[in-house]
N, CA, C and O atoms as a CHARMM CRD file, in Angstrom:
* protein
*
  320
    1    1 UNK  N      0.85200  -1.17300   0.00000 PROA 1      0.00000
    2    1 UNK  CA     0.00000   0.00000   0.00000 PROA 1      0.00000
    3    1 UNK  C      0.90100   1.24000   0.00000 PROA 1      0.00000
    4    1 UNK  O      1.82600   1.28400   0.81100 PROA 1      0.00000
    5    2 UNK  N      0.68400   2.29800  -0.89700 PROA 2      0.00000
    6    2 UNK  CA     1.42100   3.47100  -1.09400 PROA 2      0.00000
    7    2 UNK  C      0.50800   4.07900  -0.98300 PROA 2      0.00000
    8    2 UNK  O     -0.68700   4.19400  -1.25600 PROA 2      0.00000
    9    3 UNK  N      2.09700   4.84300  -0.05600 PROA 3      0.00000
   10    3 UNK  CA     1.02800   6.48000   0.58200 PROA 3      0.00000
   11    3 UNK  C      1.32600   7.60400  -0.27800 PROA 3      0.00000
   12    3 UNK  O      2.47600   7.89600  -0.60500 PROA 3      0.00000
   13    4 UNK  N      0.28900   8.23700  -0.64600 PROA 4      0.00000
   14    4 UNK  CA     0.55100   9.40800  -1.48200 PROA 4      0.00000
   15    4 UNK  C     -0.10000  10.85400  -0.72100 PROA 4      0.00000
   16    4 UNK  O     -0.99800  10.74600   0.11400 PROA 4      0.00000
   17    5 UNK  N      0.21000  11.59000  -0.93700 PROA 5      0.00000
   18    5 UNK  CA     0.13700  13.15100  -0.88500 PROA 5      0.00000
   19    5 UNK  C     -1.25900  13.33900  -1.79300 PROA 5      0.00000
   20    5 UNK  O     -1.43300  13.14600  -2.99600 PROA 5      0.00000
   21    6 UNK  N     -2.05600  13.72800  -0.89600 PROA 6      0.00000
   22    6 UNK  CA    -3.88200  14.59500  -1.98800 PROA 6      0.00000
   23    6 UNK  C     -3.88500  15.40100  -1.57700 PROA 6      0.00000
   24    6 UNK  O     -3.14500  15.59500  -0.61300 PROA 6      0.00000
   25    7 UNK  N     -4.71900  16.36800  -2.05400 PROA 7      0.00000
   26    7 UNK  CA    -5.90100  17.46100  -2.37000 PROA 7      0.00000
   27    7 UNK  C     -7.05600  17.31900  -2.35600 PROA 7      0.00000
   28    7 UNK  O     -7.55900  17.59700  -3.44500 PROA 7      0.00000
   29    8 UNK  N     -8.18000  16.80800  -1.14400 PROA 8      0.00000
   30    8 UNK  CA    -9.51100  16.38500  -1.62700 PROA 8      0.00000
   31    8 UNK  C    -10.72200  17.19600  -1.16900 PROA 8      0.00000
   32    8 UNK  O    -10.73000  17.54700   0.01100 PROA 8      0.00000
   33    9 UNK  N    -11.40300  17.42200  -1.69200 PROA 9      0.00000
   34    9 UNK  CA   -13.00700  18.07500  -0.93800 PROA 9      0.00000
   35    9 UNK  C    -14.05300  16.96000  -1.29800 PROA 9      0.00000
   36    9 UNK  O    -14.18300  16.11700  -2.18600 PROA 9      0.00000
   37   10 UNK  N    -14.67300  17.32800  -0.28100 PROA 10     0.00000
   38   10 UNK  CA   -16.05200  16.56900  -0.11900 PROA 10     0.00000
   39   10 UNK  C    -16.75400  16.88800   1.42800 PROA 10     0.00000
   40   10 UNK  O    -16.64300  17.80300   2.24400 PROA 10     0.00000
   41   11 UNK  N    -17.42600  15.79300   1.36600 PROA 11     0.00000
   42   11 UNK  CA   -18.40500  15.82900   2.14500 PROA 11     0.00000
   43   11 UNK  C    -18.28100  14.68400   3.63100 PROA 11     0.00000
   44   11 UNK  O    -18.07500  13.47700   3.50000 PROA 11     0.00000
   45   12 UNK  N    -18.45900  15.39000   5.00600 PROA 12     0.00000
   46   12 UNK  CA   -17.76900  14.27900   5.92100 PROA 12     0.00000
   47   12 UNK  C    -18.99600  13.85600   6.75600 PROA 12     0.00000
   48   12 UNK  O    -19.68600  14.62100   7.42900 PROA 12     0.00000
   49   13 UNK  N    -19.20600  12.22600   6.58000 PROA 13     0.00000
   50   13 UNK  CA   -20.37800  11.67100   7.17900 PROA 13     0.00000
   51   13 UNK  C    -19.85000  10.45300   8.11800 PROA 13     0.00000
   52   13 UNK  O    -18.89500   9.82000   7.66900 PROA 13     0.00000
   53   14 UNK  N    -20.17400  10.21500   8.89200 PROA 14     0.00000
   54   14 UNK  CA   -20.75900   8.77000   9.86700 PROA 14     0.00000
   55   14 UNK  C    -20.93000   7.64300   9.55700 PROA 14     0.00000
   56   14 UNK  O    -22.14900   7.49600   9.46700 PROA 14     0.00000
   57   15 UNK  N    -20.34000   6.57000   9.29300 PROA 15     0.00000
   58   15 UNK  CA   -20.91900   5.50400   8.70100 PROA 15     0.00000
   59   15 UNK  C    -20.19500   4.32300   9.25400 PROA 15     0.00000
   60   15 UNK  O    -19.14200   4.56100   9.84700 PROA 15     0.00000
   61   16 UNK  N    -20.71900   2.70600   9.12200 PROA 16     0.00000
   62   16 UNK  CA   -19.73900   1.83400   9.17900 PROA 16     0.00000
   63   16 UNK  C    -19.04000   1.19800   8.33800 PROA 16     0.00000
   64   16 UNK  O    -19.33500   0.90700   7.17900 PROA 16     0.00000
   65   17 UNK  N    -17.89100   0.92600   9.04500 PROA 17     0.00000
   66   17 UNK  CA   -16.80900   0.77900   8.17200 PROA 17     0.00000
   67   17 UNK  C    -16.06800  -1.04000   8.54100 PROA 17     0.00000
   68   17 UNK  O    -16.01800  -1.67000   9.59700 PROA 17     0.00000
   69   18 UNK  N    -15.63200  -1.36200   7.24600 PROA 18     0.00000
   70   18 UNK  CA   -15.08200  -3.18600   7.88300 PROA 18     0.00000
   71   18 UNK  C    -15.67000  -3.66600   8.42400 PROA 18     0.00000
   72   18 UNK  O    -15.50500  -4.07000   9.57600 PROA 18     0.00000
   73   19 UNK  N    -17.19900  -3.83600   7.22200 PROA 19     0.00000
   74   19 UNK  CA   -18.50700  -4.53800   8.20100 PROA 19     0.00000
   75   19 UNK  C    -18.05000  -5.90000   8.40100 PROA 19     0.00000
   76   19 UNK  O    -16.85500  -6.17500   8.28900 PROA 19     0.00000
   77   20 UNK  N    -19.06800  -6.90900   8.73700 PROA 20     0.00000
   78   20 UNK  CA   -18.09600  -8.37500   9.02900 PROA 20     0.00000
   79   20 UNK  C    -16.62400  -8.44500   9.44800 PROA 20     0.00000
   80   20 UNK  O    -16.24500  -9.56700   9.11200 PROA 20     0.00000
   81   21 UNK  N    -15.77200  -7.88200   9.93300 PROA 21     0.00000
   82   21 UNK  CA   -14.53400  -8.36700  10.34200 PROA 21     0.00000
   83   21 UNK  C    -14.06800  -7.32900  11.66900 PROA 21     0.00000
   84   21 UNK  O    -14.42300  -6.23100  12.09700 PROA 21     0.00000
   85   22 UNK  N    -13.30300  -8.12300  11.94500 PROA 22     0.00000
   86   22 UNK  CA   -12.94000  -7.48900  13.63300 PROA 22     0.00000
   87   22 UNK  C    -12.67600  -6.01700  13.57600 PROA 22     0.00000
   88   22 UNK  O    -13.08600  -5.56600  14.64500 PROA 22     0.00000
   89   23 UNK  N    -12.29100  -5.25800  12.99600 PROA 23     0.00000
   90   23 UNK  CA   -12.58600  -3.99500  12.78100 PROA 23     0.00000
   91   23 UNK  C    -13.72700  -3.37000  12.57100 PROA 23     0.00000
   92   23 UNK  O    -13.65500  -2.16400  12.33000 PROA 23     0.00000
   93   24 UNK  N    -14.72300  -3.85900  12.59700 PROA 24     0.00000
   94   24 UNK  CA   -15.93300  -3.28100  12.13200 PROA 24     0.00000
   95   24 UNK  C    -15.92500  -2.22300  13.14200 PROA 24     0.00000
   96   24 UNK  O    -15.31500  -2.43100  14.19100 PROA 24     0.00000
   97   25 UNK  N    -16.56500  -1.04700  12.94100 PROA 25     0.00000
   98   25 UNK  CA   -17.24700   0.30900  13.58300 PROA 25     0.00000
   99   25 UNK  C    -17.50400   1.46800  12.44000 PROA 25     0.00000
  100   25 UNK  O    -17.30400   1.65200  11.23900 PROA 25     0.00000
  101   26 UNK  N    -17.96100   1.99800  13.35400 PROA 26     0.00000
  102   26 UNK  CA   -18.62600   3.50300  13.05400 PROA 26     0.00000
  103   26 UNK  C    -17.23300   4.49100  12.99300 PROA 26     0.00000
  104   26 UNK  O    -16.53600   4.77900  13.96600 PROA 26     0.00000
  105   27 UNK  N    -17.03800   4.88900  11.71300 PROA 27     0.00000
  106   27 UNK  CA   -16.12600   6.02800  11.67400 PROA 27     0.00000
  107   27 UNK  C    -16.49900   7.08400  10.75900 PROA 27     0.00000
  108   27 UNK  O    -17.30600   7.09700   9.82900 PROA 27     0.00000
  109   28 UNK  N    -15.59100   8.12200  11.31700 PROA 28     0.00000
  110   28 UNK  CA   -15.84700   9.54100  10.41700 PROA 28     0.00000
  111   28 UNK  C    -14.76700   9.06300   8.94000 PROA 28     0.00000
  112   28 UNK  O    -13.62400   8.62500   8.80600 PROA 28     0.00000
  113   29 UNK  N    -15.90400   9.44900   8.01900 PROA 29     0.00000
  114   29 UNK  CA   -15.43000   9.13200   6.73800 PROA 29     0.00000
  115   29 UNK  C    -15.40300  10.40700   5.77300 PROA 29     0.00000
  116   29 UNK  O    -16.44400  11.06400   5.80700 PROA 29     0.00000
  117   30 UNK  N    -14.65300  10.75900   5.13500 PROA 30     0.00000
  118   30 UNK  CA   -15.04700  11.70200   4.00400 PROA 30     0.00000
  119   30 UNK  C    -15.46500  10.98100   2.81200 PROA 30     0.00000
  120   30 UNK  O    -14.85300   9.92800   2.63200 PROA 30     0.00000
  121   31 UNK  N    -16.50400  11.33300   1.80600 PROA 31     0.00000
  122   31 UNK  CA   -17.45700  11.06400   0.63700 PROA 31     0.00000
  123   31 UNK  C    -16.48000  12.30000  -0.17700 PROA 31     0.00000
  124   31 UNK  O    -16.51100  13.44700   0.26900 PROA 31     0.00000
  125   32 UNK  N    -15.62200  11.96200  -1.39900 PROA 32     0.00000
  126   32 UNK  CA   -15.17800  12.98100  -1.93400 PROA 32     0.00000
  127   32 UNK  C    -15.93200  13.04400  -3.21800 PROA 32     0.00000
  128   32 UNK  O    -16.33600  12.07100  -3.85500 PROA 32     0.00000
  129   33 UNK  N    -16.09000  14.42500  -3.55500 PROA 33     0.00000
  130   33 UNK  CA   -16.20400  15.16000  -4.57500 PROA 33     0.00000
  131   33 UNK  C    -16.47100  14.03800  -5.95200 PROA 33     0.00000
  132   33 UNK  O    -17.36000  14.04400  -6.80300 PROA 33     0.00000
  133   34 UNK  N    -15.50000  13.26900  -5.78400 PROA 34     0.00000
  134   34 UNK  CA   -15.15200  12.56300  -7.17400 PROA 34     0.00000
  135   34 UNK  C    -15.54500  11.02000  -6.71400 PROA 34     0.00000
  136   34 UNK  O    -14.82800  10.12500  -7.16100 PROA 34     0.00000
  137   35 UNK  N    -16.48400  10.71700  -5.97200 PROA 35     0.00000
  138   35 UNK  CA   -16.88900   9.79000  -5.47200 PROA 35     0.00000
  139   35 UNK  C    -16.61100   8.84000  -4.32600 PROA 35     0.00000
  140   35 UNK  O    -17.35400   8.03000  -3.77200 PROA 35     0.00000
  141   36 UNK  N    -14.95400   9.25300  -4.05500 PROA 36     0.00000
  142   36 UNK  CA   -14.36300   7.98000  -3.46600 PROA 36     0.00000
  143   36 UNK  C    -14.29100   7.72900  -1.73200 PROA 36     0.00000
  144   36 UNK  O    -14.53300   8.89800  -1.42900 PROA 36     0.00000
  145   37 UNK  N    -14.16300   7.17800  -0.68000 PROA 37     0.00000
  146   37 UNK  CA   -14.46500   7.54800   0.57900 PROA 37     0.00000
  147   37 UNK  C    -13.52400   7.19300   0.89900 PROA 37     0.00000
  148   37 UNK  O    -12.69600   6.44600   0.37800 PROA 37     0.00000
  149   38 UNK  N    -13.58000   7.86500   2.08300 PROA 38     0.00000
  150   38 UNK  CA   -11.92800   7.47700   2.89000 PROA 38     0.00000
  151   38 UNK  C    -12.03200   7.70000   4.52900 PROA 38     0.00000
  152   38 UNK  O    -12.40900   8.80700   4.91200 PROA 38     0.00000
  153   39 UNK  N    -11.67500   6.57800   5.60700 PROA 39     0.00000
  154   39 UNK  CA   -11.42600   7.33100   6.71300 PROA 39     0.00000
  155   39 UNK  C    -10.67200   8.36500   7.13900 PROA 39     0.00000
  156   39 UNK  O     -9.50800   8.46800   6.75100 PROA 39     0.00000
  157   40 UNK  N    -11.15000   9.13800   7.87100 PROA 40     0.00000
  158   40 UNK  CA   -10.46800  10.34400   8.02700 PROA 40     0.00000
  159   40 UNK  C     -9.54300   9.87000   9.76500 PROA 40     0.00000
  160   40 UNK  O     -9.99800   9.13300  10.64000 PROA 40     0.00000
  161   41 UNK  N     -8.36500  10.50600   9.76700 PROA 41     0.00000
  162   41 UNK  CA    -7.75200  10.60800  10.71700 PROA 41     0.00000
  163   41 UNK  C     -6.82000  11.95700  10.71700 PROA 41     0.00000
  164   41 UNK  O     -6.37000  12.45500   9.68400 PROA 41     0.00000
  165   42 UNK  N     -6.59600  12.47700  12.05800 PROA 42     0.00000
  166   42 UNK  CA    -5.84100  13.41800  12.14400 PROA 42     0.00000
  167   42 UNK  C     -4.21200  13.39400  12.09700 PROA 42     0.00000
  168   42 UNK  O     -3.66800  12.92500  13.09700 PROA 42     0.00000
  169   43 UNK  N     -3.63300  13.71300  11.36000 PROA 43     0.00000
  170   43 UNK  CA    -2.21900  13.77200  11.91300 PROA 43     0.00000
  171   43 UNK  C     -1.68100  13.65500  13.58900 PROA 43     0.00000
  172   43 UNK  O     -2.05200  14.57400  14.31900 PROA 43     0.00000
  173   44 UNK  N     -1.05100  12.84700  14.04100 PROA 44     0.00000
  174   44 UNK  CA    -1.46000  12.82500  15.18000 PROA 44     0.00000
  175   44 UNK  C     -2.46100  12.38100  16.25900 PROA 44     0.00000
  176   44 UNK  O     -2.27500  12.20800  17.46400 PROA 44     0.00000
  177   45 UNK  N     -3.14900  12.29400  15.79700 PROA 45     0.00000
  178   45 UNK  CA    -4.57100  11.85500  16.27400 PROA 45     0.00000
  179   45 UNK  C     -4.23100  10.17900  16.56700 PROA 45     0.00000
  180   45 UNK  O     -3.39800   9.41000  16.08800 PROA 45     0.00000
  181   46 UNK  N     -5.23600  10.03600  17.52700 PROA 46     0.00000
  182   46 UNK  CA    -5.59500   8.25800  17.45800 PROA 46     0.00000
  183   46 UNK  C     -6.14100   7.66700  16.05500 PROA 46     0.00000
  184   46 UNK  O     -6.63400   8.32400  15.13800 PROA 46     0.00000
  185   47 UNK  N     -5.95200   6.38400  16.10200 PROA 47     0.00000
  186   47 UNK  CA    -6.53200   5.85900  14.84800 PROA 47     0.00000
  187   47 UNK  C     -7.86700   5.43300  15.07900 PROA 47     0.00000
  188   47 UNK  O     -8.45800   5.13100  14.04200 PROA 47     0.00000
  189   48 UNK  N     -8.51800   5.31800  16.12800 PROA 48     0.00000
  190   48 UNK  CA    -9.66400   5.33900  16.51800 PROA 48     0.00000
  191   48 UNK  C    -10.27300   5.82800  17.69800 PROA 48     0.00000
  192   48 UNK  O     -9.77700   5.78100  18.82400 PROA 48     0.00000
  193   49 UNK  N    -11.30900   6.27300  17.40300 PROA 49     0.00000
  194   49 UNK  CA   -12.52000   7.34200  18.34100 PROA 49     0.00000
  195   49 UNK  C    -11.81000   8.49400  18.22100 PROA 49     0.00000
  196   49 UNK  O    -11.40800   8.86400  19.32500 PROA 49     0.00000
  197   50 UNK  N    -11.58200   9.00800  17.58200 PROA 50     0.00000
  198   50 UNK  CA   -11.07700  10.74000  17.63600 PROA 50     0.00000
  199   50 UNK  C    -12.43300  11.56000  17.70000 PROA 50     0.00000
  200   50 UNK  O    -13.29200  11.64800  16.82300 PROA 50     0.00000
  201   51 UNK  N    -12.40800  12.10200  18.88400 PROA 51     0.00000
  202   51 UNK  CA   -13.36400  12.97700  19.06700 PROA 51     0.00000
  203   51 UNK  C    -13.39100  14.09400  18.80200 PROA 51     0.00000
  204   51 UNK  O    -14.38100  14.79600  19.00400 PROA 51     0.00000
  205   52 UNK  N    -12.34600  14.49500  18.30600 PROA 52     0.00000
  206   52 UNK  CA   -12.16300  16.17500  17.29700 PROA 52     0.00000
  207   52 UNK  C    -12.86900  15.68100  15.95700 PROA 52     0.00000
  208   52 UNK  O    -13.61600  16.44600  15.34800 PROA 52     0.00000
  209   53 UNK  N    -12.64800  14.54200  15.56500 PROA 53     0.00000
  210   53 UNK  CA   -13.47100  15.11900  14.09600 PROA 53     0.00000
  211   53 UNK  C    -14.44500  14.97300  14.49100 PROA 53     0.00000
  212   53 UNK  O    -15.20300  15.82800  14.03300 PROA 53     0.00000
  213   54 UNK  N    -14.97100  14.24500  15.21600 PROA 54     0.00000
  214   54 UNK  CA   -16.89000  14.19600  15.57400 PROA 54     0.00000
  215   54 UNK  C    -17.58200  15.59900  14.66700 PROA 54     0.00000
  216   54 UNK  O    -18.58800  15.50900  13.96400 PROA 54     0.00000
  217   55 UNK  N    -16.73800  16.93700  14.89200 PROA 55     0.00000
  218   55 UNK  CA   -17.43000  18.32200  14.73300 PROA 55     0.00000
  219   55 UNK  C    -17.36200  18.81800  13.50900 PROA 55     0.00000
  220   55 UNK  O    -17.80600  19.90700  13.14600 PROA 55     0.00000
  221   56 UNK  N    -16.68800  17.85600  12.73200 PROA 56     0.00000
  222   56 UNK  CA   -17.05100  17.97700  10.93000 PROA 56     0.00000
  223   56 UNK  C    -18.19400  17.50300  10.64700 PROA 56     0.00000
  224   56 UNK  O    -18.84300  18.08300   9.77600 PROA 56     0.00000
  225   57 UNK  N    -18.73000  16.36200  11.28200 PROA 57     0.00000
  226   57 UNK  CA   -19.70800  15.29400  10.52500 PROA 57     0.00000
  227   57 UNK  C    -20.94400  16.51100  10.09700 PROA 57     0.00000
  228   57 UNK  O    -21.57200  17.20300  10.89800 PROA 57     0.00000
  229   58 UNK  N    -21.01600  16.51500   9.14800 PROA 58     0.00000
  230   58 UNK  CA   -22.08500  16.89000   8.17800 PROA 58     0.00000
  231   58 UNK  C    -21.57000  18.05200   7.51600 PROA 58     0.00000
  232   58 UNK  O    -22.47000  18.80800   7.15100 PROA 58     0.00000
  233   59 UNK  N    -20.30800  18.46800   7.22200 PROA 59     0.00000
  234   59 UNK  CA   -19.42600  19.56900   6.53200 PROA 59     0.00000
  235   59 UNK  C    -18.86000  19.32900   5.40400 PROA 59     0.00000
  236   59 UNK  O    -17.71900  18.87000   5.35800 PROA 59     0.00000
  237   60 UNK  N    -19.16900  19.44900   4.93300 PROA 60     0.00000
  238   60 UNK  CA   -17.78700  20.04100   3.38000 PROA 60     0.00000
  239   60 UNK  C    -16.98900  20.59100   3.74000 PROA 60     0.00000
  240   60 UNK  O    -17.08700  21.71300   4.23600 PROA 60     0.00000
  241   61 UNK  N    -15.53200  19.68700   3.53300 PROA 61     0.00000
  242   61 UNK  CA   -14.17900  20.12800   3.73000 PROA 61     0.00000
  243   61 UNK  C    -13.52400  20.44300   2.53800 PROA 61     0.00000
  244   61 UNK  O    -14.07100  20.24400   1.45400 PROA 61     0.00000
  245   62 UNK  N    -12.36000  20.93400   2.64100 PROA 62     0.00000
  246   62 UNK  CA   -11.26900  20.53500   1.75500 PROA 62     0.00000
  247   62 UNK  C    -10.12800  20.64500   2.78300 PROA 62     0.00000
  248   62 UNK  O     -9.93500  21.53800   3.60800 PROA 62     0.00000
  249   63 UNK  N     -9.09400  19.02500   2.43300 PROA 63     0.00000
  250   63 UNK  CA    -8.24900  18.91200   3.13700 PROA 63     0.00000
  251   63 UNK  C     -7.25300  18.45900   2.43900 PROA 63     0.00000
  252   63 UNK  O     -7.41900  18.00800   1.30600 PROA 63     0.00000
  253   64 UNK  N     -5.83300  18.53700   3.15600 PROA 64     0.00000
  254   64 UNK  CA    -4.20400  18.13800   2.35300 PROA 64     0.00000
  255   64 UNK  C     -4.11800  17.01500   3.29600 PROA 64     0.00000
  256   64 UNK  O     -4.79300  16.98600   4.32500 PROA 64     0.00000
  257   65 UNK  N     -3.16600  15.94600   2.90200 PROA 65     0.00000
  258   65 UNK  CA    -3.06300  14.84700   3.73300 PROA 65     0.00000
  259   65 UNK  C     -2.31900  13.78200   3.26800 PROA 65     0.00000
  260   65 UNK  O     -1.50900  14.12500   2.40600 PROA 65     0.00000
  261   66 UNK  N     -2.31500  12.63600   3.53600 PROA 66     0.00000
  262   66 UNK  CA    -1.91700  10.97600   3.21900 PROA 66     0.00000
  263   66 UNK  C     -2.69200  10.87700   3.20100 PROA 66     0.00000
  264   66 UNK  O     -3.44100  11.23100   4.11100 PROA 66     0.00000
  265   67 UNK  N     -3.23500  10.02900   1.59100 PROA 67     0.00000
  266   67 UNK  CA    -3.63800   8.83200   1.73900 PROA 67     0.00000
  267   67 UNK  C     -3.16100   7.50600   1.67400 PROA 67     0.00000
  268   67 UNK  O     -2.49700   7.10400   0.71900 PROA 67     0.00000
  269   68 UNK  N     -3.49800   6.73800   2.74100 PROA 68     0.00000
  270   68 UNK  CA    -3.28300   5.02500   2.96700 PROA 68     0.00000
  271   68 UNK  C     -4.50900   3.80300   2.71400 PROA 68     0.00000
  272   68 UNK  O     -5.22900   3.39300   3.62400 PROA 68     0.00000
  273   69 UNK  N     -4.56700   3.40000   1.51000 PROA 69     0.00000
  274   69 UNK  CA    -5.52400   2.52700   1.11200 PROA 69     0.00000
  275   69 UNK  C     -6.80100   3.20200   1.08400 PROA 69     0.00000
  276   69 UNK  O     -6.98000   3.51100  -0.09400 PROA 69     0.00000
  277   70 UNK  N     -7.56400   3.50200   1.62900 PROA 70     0.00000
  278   70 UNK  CA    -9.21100   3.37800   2.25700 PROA 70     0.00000
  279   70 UNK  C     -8.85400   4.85900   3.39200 PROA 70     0.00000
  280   70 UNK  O     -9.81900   5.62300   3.43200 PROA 70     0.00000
  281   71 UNK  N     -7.82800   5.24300   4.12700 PROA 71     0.00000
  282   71 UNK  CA    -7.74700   6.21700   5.04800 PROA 71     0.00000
  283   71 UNK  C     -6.33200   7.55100   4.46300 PROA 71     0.00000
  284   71 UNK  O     -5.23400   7.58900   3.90700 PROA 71     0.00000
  285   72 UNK  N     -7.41500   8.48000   5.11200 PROA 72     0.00000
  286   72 UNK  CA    -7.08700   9.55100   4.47000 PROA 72     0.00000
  287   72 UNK  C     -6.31700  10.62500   6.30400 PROA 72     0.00000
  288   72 UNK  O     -6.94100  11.30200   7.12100 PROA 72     0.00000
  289   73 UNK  N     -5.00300  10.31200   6.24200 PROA 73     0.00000
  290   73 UNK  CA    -4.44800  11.24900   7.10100 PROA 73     0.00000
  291   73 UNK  C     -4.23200  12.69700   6.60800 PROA 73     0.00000
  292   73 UNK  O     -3.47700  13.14800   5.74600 PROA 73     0.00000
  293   74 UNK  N     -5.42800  13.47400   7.69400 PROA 74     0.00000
  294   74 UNK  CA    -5.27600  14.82400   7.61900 PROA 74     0.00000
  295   74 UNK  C     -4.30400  15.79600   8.19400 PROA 74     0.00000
  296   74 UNK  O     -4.35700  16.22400   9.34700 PROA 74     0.00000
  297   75 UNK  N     -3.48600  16.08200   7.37500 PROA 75     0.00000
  298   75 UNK  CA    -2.65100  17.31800   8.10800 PROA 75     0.00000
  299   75 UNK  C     -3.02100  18.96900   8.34800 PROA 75     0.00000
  300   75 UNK  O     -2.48400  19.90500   8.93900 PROA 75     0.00000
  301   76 UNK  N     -4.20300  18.77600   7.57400 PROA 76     0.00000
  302   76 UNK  CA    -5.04100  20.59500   7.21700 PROA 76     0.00000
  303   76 UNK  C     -6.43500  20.30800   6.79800 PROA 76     0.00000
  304   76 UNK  O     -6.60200  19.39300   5.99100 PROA 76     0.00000
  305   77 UNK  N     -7.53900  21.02400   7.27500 PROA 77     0.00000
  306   77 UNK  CA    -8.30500  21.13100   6.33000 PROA 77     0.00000
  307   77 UNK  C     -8.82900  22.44300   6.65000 PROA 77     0.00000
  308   77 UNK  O     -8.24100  23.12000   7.49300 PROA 77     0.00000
  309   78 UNK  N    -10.34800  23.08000   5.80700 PROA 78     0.00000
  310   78 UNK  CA   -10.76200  23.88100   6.23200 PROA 78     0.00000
  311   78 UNK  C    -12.33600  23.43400   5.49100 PROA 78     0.00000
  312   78 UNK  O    -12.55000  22.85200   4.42800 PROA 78     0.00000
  313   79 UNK  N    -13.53000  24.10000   6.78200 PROA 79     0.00000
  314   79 UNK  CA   -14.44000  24.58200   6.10500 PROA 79     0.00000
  315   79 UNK  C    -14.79900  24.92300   5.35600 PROA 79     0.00000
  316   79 UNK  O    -14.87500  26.14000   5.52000 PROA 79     0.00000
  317   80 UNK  N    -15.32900  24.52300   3.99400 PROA 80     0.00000
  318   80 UNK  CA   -16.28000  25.32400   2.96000 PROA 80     0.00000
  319   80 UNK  C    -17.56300  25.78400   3.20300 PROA 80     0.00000
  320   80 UNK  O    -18.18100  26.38400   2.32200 PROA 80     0.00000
């Protein structure tokens, strides 16, 4: 899995994620622009229950970051 450097906007919703398998839960996901979804994590942040993004869910972002497979490490974003 290669990590690359994005540019993405979209839309950040609630959903579950790695249904059937020991990972399964509820995470903050971004829905981008161009269809594709990704967990969101903070730079820094835990890889799970981050309660700072809780206060995006239902926002349009645009954020800079890593992406890793399916998860999208945020180093910036901002409100649209």
């Amino acid at each position: 899995m290669d990590a690359k450097l994005v540019e993405l906007s979209g839309r950040v919703v609630r959903e579950n994620v790695d249904s059937g398998s020991k990972s399964e839960r509820d995470a903050v996901v971004l829905k981008t622009d161009q269809g594709d979804s990704y967990v969101l994590r903070r730079k820094d942040g835990p890889s799970f229950g981050d309660g700072a993004l809780d206060s995006l869910v239902g926002s349009s972002i645009h954020t800079h970051g890593v992406a890793l497979g399916n998860t999208l490490i945020m180093r910036e974003w901002q409100i649209k």
